[in-house]
Structures are given as structure tokens and as C-alpha cells.
Backbone as ProteinMPNN parsed JSONL, in Angstrom:
{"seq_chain_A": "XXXXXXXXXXXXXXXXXXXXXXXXXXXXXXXXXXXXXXXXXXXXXXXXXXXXXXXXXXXXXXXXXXXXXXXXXXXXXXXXXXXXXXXXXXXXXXXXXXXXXXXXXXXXXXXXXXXXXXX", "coords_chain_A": {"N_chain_A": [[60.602, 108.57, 96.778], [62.261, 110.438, 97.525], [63.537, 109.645, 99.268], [65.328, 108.054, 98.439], [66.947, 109.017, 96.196], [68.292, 110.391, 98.481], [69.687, 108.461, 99.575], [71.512, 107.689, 97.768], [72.506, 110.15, 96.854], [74.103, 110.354, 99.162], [75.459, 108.206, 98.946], [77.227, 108.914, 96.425], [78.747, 111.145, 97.811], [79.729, 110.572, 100.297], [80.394, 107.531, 100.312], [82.18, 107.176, 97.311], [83.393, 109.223, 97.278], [85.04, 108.643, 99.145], [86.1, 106.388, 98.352], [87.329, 107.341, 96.043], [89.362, 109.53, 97.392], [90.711, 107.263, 98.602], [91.661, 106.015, 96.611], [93.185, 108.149, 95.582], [95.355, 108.226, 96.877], [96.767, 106.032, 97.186], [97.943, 106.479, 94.163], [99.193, 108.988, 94.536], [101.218, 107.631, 95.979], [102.905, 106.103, 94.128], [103.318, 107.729, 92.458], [105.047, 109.068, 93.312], [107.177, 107.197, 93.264], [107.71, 107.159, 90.751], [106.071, 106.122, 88.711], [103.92, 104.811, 86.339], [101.289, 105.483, 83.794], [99.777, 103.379, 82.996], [100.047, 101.875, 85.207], [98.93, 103.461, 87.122], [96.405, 103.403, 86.125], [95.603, 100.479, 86.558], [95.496, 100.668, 89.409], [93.611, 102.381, 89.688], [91.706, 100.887, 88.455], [91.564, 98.928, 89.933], [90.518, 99.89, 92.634], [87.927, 100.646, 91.616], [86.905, 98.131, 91.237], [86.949, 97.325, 93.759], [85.561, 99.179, 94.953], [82.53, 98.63, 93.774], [82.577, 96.146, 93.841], [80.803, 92.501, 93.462], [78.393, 93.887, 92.482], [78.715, 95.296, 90.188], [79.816, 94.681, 86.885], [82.745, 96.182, 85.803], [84.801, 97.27, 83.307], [87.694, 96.404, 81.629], [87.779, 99.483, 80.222], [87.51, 101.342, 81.829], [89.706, 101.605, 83.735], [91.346, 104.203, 82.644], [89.322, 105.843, 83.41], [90.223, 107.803, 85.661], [91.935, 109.924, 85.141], [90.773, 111.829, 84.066], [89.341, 113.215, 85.371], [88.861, 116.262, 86.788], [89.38, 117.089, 89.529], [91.289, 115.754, 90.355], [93.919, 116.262, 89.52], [93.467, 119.209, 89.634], [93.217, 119.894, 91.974], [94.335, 118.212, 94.474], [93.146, 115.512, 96.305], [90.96, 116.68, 96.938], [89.023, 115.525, 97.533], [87.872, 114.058, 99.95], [86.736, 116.115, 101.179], [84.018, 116.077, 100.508], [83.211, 113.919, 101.627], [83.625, 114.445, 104.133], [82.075, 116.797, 104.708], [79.546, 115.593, 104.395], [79.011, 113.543, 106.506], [79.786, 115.5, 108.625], [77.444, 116.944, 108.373], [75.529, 115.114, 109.281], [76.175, 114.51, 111.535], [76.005, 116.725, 113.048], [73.082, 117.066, 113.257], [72.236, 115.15, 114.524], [72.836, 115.899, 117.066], [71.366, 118.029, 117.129], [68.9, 117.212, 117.088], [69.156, 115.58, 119.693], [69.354, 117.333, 121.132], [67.817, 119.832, 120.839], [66.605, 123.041, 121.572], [68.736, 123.808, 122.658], [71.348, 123.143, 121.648], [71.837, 125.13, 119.613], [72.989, 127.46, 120.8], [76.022, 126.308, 121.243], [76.478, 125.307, 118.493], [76.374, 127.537, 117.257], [78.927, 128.456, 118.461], [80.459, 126.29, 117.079], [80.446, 127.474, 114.412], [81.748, 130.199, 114.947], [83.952, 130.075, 115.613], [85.384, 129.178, 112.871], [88.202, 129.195, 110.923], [90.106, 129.125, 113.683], [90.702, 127.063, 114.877], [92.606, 124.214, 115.847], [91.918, 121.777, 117.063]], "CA_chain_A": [[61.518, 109.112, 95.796], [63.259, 111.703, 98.1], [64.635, 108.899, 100.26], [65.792, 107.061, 97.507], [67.234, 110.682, 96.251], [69.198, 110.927, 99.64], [70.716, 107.659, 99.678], [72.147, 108.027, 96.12], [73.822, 111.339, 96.698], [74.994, 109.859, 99.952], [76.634, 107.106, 98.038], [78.093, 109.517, 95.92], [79.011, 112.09, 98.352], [80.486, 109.599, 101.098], [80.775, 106.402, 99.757], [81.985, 107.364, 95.957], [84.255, 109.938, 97.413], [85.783, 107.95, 100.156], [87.257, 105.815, 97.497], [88.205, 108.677, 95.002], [90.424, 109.575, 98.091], [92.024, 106.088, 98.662], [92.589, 106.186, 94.983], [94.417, 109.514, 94.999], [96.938, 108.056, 98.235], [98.066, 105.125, 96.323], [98.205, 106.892, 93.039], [100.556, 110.064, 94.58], [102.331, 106.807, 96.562], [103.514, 105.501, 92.665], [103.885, 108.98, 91.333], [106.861, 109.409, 93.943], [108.113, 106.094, 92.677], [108.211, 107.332, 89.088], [105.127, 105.507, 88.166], [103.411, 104.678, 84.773], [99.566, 105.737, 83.237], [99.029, 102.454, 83.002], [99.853, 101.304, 86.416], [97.883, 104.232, 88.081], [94.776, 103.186, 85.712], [95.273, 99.312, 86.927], [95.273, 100.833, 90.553], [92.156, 102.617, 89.746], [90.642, 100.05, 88.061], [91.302, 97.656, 91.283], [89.67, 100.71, 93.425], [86.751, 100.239, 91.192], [86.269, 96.853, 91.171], [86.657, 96.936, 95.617], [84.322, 99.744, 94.993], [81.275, 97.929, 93.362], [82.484, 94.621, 94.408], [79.909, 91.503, 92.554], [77.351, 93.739, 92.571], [78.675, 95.617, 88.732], [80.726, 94.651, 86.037], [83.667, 96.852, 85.742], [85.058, 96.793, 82.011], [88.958, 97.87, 81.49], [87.753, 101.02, 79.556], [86.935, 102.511, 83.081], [90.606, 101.876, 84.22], [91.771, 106.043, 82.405], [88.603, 106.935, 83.764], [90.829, 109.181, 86.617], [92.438, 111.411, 84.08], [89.381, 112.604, 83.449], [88.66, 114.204, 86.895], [89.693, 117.187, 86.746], [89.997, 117.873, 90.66], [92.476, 114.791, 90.551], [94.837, 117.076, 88.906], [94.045, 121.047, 89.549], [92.649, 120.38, 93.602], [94.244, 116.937, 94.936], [93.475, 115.009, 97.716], [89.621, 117.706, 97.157], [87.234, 114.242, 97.55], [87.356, 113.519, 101.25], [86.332, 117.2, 101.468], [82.262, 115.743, 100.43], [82.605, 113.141, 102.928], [83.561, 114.927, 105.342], [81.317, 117.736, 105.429], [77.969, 115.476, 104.379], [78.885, 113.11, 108.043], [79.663, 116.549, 109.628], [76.52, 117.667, 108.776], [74.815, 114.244, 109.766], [76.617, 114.134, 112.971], [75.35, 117.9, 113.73], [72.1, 117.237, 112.804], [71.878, 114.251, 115.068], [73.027, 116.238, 117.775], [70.299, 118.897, 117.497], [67.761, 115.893, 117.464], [69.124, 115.14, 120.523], [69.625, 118.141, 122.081], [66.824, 120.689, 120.96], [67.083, 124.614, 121.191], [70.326, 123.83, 123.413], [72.144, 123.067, 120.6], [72.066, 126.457, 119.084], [74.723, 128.085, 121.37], [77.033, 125.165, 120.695], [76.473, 125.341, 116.907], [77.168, 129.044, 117.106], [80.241, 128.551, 118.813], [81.4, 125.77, 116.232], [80.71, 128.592, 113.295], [82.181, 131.728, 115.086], [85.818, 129.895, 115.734], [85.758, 129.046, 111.608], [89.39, 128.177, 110.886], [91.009, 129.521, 114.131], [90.926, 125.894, 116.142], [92.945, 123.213, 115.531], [91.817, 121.012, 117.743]], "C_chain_A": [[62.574, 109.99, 96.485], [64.092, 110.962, 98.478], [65.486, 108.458, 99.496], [67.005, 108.289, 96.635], [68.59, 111.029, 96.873], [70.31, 109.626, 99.446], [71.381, 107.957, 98.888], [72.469, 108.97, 96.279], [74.406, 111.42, 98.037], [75.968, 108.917, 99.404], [77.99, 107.734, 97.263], [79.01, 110.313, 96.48], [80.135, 111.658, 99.402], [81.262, 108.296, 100.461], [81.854, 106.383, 98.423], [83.075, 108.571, 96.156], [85.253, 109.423, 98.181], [86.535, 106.901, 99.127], [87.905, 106.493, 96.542], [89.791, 108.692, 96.043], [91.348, 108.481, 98.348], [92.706, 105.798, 97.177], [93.854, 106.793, 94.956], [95.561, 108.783, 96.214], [97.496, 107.019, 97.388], [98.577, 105.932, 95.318], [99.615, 108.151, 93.594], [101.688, 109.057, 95.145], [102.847, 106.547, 95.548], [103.726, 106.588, 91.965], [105.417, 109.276, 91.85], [107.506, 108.506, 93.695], [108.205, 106.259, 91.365], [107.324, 106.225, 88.381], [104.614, 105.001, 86.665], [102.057, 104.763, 84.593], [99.493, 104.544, 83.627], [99.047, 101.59, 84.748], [99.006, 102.457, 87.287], [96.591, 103.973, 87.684], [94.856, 101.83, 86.378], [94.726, 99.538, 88.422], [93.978, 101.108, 90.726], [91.147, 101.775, 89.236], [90.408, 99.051, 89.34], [90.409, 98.64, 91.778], [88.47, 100.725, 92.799], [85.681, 99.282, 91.305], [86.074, 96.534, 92.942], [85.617, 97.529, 95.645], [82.547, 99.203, 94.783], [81.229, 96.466, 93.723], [81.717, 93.554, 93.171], [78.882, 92.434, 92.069], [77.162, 95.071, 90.222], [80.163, 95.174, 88.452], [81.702, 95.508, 85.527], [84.546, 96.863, 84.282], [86.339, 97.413, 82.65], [89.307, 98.857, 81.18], [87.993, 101.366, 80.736], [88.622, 102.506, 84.049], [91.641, 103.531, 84.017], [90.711, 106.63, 82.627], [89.459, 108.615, 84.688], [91.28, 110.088, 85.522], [91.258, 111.941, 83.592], [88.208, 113.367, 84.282], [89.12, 114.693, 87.201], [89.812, 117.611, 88.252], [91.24, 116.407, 91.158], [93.908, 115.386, 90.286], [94.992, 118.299, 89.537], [93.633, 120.879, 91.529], [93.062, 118.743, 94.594], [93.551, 116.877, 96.22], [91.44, 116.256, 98.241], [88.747, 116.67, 98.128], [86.765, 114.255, 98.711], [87.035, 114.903, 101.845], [84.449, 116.765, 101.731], [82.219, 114.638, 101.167], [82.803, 113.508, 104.155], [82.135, 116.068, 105.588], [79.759, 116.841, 105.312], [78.309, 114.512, 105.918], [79.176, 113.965, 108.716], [78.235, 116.885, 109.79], [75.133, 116.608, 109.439], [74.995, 114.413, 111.578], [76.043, 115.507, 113.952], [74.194, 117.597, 113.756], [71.731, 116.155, 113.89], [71.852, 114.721, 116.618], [71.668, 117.176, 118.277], [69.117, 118.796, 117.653], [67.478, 116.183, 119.011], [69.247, 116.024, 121.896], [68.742, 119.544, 122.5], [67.348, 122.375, 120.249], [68.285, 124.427, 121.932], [71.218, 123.089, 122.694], [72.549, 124.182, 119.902], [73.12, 126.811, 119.612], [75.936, 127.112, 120.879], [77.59, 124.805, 119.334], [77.012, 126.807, 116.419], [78.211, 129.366, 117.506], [81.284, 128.131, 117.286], [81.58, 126.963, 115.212], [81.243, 129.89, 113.615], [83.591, 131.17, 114.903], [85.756, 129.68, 113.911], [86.904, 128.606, 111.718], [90.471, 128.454, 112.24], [91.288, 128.142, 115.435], [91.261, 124.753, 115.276], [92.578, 121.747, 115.768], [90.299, 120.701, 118.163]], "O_chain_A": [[63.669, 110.196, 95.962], [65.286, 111.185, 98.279], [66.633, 108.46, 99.944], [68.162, 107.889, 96.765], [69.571, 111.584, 96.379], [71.511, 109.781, 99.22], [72.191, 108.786, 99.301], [73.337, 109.008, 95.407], [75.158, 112.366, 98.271], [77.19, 109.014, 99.507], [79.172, 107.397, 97.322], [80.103, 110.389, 95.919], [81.237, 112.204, 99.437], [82.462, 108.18, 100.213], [82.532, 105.358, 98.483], [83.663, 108.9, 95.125], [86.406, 109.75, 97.899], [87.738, 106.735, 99.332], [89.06, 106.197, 96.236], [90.876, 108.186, 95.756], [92.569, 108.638, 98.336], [93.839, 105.484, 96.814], [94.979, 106.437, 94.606], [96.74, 109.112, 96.082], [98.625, 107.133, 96.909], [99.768, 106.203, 95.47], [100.746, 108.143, 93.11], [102.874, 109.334, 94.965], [104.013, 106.783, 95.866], [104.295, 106.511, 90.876], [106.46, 109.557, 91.258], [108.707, 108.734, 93.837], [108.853, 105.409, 90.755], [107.836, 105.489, 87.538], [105.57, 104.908, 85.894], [101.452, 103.998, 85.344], [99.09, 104.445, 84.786], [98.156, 100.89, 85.228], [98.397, 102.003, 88.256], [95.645, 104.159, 88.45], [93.861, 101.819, 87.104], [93.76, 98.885, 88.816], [93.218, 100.527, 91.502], [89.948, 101.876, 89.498], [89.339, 98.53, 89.659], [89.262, 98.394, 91.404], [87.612, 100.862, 93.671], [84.455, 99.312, 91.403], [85.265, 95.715, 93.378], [84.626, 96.996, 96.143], [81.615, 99.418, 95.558], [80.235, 95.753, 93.87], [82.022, 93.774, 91.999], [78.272, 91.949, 91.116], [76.22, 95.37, 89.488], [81.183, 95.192, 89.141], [81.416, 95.651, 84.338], [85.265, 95.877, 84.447], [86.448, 98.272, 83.525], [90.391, 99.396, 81.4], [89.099, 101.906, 80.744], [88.746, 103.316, 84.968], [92.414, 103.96, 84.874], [90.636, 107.809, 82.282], [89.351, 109.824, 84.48], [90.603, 111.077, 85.245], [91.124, 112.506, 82.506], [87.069, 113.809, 84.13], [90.013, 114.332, 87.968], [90.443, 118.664, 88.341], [91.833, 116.312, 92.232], [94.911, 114.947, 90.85], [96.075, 118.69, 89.972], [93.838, 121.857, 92.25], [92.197, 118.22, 95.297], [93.372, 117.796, 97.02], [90.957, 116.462, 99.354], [88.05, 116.923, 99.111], [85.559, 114.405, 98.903], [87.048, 114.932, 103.075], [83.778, 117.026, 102.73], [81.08, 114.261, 101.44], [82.266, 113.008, 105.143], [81.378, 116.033, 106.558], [78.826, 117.255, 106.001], [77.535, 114.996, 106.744], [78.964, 113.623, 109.879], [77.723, 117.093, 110.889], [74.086, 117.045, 109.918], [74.173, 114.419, 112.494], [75.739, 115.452, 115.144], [73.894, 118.024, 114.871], [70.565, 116.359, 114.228], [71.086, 114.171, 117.409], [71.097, 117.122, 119.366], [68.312, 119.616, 118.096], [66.483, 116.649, 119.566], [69.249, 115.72, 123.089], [68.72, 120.169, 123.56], [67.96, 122.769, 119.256], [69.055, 125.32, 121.58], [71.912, 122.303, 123.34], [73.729, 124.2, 119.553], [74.207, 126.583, 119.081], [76.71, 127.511, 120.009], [78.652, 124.257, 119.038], [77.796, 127.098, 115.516], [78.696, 130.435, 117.137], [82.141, 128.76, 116.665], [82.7, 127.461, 115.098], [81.261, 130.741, 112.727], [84.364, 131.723, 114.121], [86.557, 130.558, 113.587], [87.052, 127.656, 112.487], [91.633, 128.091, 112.056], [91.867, 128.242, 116.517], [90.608, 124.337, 114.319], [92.798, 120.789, 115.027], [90.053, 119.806, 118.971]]}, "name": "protein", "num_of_chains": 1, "seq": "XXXXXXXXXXXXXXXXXXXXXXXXXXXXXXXXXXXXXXXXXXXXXXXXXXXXXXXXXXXXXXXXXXXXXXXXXXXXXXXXXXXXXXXXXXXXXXXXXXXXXXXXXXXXXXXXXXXXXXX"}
């Protein structure tokens, strides 16, 4: 049950966000062209249907689903925030597998710089 748990709010978290975000790039690409509701819901309805592919039925209700996510509006461009940090925290986590207690210093570095490294 846990595993089953993990995948499923990986899906959501990565997967399920990673297309939110390709959503929102076309959708602001057709807002600067002076767009229309209904062509940003067809867009999202295609991003739906790449999303699930054969494996669900996609109705055209679910094409004004986006207006109805509110960080589409008050926090754009938020989504690829939850895929980034859940493969950050995979990719750390894999590291400290692989690396032990000599990972610590290295992990305490990444969290002391916080936002002062660009690079």
C-alpha cells in the first residue's frame, strides 16, 4: 500500500505537474497572440489526452478544467516547482545511498548557500 501510495503522488507530483507546466507555455504562447477560452481549453484538452494517452477516456467537459486552478492564474508557471523539488529530493537521496555519512558535508553546503548561487 505505501509503494503504491508513492508512485501515485509521484505521478501527481512529477508526472501530472510536468504537463500542467507544458500546458501553461503554450497557453501564455496564445495569450500573447490574443487568444480565445476556447482555444486555450482545446490546448488543454489535447495536453490531457497526450497526458493519459489510450489508457483514459478524456470527455470535452475536462477541456475548462484549467480555469479552475487557481495557481494557473494567481502563481504561473508554480507546477514545475513539485517536479522539481520531488527529483531533487530523489536525486539527493540517491546520492546519500551512495555516498554514506560523506554526504552530510555536501548536503550542508547545498542548504547553507540557499538562494545565493546561480550556478
Amino acid at each position: 500500500m505505501m509503494l503504491s501510495e508513492k508512485i501515485d503522488d509521484f505521478y501527481a507530483t512529477i508526472g501530472r505537474q510536468s504537463f500542467f507546466t507544458l500546458f501553461e507555455i503554450e497557453a501564455h504562447n496564445q495569450i500573447a497572440k490574443s487568444t480565445t477560452v476556447d482555444e486555450i481549453s482545446k490546448t488543454y484538452l489535447k495536453n490531457l489526452n497526450e497526458q493519459f494517452g489510450n489508457s483514459v477516456k478524456v470527455s470535452d467537459d475536462f477541456g475548462i478544467e484549467w480555469s479552475c486552478i487557481p495557481h494557473f492564474h494567481h502563481a504561473p508557471f508554480y507546477c514545475y516547482a513539485y517536479a522539481f523539488g520531488n527529483l531533487l529530493a530523489l536525486s539527493l537521496f540517491q546520492r546519500y545511498k551512495k555516498e554514506g555519512k560523506d554526504f552530510a558535508p555536501t548536503y550542508i553546503e547545498i542548504l547553507a548557500a540557499g538562494g545565493t548561487k546561480k550556478t
